[in-house]
C-alpha positions in Angstrom: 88.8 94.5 134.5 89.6 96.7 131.5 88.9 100.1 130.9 87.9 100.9 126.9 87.9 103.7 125.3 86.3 104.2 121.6 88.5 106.2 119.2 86.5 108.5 117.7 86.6 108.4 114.1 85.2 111.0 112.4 84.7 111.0 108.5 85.1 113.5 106.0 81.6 114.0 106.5 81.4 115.0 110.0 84.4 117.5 110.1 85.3 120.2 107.7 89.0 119.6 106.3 91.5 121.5 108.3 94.3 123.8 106.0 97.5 122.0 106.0 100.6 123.9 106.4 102.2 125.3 103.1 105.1 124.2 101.0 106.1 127.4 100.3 106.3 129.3 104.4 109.1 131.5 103.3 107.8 132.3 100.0 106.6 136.2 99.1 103.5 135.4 97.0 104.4 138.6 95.0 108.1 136.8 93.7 108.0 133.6 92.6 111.2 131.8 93.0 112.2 130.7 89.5 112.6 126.8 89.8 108.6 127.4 90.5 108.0 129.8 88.1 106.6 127.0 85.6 103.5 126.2 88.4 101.8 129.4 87.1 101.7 128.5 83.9 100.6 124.9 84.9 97.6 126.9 87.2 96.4 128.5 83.7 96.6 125.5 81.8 94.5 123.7 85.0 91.8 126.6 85.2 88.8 126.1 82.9 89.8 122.3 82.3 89.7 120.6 85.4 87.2 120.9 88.4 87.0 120.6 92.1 85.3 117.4 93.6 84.8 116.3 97.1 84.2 112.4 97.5 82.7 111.4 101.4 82.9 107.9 102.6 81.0 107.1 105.8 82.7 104.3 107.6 82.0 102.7 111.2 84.6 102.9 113.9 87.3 100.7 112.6 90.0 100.5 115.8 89.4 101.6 119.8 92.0 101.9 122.3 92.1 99.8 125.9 94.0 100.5 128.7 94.2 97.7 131.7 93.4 98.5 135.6 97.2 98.3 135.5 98.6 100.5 132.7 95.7 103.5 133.6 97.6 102.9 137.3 101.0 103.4 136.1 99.6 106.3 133.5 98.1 108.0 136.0 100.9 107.6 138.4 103.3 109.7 135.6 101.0 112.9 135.3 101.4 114.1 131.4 102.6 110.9 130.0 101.1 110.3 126.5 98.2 108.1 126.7 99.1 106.0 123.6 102.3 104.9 125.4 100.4 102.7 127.8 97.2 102.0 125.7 96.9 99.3 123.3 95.3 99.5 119.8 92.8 97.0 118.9 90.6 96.4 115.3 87.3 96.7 116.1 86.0 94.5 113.3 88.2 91.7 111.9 88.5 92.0 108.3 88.6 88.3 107.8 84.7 88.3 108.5 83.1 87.9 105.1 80.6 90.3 105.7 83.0 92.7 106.5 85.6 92.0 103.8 83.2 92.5 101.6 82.6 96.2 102.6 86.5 96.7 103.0 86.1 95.5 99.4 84.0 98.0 98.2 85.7 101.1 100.3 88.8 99.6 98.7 87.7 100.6 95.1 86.4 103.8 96.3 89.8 105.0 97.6 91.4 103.8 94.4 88.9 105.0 92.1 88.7 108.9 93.6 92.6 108.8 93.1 92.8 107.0 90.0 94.9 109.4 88.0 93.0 108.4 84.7 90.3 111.1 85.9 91.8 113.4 89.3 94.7 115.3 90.3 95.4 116.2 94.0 94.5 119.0 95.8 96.1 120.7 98.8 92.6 120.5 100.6 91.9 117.7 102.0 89.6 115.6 100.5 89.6 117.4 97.4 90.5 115.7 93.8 91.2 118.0 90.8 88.7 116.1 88.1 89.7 116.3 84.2 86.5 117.6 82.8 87.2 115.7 79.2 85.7 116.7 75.9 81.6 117.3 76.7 82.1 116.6 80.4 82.8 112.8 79.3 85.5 112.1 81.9 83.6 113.6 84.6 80.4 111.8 83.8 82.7 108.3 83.2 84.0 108.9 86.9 80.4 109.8 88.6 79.1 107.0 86.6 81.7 104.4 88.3 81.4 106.1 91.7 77.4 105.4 91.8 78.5 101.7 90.6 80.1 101.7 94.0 77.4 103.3 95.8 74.9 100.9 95.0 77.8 97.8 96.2 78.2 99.7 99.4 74.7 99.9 100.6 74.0 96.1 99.0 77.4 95.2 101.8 76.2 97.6 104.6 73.1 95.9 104.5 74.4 91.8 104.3 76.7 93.5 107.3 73.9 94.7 109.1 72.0 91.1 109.6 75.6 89.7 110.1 75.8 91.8 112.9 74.9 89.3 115.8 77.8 87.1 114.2 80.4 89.7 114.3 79.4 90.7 117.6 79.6 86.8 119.4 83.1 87.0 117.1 84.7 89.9 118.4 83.8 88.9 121.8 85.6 86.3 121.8 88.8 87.4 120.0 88.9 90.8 121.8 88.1 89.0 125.4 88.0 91.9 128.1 88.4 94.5 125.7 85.2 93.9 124.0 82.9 96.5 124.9 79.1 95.5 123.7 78.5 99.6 122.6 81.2 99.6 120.2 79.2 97.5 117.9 75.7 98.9 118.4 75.5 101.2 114.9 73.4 100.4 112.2 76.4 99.2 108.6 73.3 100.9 106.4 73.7 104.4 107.9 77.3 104.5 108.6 78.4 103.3 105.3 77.6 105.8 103.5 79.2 107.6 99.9 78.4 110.5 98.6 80.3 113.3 96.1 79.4 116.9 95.1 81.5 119.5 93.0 83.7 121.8 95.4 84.6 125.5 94.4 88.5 125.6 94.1 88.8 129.1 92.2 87.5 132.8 92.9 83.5 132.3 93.5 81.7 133.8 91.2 79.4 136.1 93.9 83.5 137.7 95.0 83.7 139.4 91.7 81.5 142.5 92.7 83.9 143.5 95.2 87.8 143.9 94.2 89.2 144.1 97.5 87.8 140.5 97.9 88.2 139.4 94.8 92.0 139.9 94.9 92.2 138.7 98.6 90.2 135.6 97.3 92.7 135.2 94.6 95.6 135.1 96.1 94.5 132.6 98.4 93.4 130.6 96.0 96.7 131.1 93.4 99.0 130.1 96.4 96.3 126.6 97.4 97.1 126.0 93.2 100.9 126.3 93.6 101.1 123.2 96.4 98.6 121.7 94.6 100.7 121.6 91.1 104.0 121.1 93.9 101.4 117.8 95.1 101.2 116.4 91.3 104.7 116.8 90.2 105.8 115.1 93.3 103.0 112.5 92.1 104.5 112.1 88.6 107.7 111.9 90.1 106.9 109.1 92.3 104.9 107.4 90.3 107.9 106.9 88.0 110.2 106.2 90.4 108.2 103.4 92.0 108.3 102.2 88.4 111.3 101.8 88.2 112.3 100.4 91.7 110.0 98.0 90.9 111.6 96.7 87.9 115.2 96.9 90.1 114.0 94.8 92.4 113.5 91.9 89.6 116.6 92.4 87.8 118.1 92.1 91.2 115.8 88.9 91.9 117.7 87.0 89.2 119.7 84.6 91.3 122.1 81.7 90.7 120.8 78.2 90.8 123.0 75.9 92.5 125.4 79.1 93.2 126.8 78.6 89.1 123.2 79.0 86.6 121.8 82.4 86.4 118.1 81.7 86.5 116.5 83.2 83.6 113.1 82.4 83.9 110.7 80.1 86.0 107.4 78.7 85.1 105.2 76.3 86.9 103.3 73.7 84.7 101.7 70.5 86.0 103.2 70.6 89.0 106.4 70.8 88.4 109.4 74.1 87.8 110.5 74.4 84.7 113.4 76.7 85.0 115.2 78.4 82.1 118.4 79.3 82.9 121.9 80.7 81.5 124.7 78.4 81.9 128.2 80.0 82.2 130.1 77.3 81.5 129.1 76.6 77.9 131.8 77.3 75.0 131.5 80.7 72.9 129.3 80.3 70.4 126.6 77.5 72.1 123.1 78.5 73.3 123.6 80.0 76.4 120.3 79.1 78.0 119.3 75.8 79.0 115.9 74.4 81.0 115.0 72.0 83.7 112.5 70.5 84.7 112.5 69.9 88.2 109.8 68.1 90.8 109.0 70.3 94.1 111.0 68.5 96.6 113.6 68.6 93.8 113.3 72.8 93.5 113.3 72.5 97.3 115.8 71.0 98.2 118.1 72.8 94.6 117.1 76.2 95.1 117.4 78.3 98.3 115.1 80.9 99.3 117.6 84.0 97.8 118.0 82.3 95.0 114.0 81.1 94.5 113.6 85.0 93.6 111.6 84.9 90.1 112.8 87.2 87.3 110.0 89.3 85.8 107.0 89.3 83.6 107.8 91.4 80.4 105.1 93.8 81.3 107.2 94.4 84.1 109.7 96.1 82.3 107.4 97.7 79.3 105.1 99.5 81.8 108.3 101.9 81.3 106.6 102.9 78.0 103.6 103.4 79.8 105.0 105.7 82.4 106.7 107.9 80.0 103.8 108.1 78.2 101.5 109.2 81.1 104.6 111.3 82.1 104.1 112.8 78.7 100.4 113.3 78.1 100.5 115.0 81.7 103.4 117.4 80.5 101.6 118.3 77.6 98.4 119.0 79.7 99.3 120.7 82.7 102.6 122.0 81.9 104.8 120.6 85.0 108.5 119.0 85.6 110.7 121.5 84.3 114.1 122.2 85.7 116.0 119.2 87.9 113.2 116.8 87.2 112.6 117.5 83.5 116.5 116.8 83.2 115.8 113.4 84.8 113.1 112.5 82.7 114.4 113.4 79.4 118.2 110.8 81.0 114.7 108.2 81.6 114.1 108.7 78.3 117.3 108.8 76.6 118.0 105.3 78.6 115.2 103.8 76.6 115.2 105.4 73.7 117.6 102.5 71.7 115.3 99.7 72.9 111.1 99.3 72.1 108.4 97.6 74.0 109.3 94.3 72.2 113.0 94.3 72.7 113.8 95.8 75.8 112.5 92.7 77.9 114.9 90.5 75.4 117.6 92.5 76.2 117.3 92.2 79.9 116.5 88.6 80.0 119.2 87.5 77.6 122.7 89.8 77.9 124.0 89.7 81.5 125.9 93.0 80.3 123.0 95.3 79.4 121.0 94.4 82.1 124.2 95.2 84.6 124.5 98.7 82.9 120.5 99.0 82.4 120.1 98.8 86.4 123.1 101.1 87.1 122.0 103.7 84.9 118.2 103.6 86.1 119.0 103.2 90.3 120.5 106.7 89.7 118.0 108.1 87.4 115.0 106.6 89.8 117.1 107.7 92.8 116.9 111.6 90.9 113.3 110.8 91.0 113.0 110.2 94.7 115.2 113.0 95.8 113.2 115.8 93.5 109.8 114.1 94.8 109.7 113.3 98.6 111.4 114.8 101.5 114.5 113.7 102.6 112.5 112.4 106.2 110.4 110.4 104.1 112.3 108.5 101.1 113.1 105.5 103.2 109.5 105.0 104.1 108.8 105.6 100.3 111.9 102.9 99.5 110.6 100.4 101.8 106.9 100.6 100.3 108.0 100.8 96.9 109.6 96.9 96.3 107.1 95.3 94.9 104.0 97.0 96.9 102.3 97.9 93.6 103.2 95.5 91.2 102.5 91.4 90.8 103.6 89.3 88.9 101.9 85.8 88.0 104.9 84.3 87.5 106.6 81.9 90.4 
């Protein structure tokens, strides 16, 4: 007989955020280190222009933890041990459930939509988005607009979910065996799933001003909250672009040899079959240097090994460069941040590019075998600059490992 024990879950709704530590401990909120100095000015440019928000999803217990007669034995035979070393974790509601894949769905676009950076910037509460409030209020009222979009899709899921209920239910049973327990899955989708957003005060309130002494005690809270909150978006800029870039490395690097003596240029599937465009090395000075075949699946099987099946890359793969630098852009010109270290290394991003176009660069990569050798060199180190200035040393593998290809899709083969 198992023992369960529900994870509590609680949402944004049901706690109130808890302060995260600061990026700045040893810092003297009177002196401002200079490689920071920059964040004030970004705060002043931020003030007036963008606007605290607080988006609250409601979601039902998604995971509980089960211990057997055996392991609550052995944990209570090693007083202090940590619980989660002889507990196991188990989904509460499979995902593959159509019902419930379609409220994932929903939460889904949530998520990305209150971090889409089109219309928020972080905030060092949790919870909180920093919302562009746009020319009239438009982008505020663009975002809302979208949010209640996703409102209404929720409560139309939480309520197919809620007469699906006695399926999932008989379903979990099954797959979860002895650690189903029947008052895990006795909540209601329609109240649990729930979405709801409301402006949040992120400067001095307004009823503070009458009294200096907390006015000023108010504002330096607040001023140092802003500083890790502008240290939060440059590290977001900074990321952004280097995941950018890792992404296009890890295509460039994906351009294998067929048969161990083509270079595979491109691959395309039509009708069934692999058309493959590649360069052949052994052609005379002076010939075309590409050739294509057109090769049957057992064929590409049994030709083209799983290192060297890599694909090459969409040219949208390498022109979303462009794109970067021009968000990078249009966000220094608004807020005012990466000076220093990780202005240097966008300004070497930038001088990198700056001899190619949208329409050229993917040319370039596809067809000389020595600009694309000195292309990659030159942007691992300049996307490794990124990564260094953006995450802590602790975390950059984890960011490395995420980064191949997490984001990005091509449609190609």
């Amino acid at each position: 007989m198992s023992t369960v024990m529900e994870e509590t879950t609680a949402s944004e709704d049901d706690v109130m955020p808890e302060r995260q530590p600061s990026l700045f401990p040893e810092m003297d909120d009177d002196v401002l280190p200079e490689h920071m100095a920059h964040y004030d000015e970004a705060i002043e440019k931020v003030r007036g222009t963008f606007q605290g928000v607080r988006v609250k999803v409601g979601k039902a217990p998604q995971s509980a933890k089960w211990a057997s007669d055996a392991s609550q034995a052995a944990l209570d035979a090693v007083g202090g041990a940590d619980e989660d070393s002889v507990t196991i974790s188990s989904k509460l509601l499979d995902p593959k459930i159509e019902s419930i894949a379609a409220v994932n769905a929903v939460c889904r676009r949530i998520e990305e939509l209150k971090t889409d950076r089109r219309y928020t910037l972080p905030h060092i509460r949790p919870g909180i988005r920093l919302i562009k409030l746009g020319n009239n209020l438009d982008i505020m009222e663009q975002l809302f607009g979208e949010l209640a979009k996703c409102k209404t899709e929720l409560a139309v899921a939480a309520e197919a979910m809620f007469y699906d209920m006695p399926n999932i239910r008989e379903h979990m049973k099954v797959k979860l065996k002895g650690a189903y327990q029947s008052s895990n899955y006795q909540f209601d989708p329609r109240t649990r799933y729930h979405l709801s957003w409301q402006p949040e005060d992120v400067y001095v309130p307004s009823y503070l001003r009458h009294n200096a002494t907390l006015q000023e005690a108010a504002e330096k809270q607040i001023q140092t909250e802003l500083r890790e909150t502008m240290a939060h978006t440059e590290a977001q800029l900074a990321q952004g672009v280097f995941e950018m870039m890792d992404h296009l490395l890890s295509r460039l690097e994906g351009r294998r040899l067929l048969d161990r003596r083509h270079e595979i240029m491109d691959v395309e599937k039509k009708d069934g079959n692999f058309h493959v465009k590649y360069r052949d090395s052994s052609v005379k000075s002076g010939a075309k240097p590409t050739l294509t075949v057109v090769l049957d699946e057992d064929d590409w099987e049994a030709r083209v090994s799983d290192d060297n099946r890599r694909k090459g890359f969409n040219d949208s793969t390498a022109t979303r460069l462009f794109d970067e630098i021009e968000y990078f852009n249009t966000e220094l010109k608004e807020i005012g941040l990466a000076r220093g270290e990780m202005g240097g290394a966008f300004d070497r991003l930038k001088k990198l590019l700056q001899s190619s176009d949208r329409k050229t660069l993917p040319l370039l990569l596809k067809e000389s075998a020595n600009y694309r050798e000195k292309f990659s060199d030159s942007l691992g180190k300049i996307g490794e600059k990124f990564l260094d200035l953006s995450v802590l040393k602790g975390k950059r593998d984890i960011v490395r490992s995420k980064a191949k290809s997490a984001r990005f899709n091509d449609d190609k083969v």
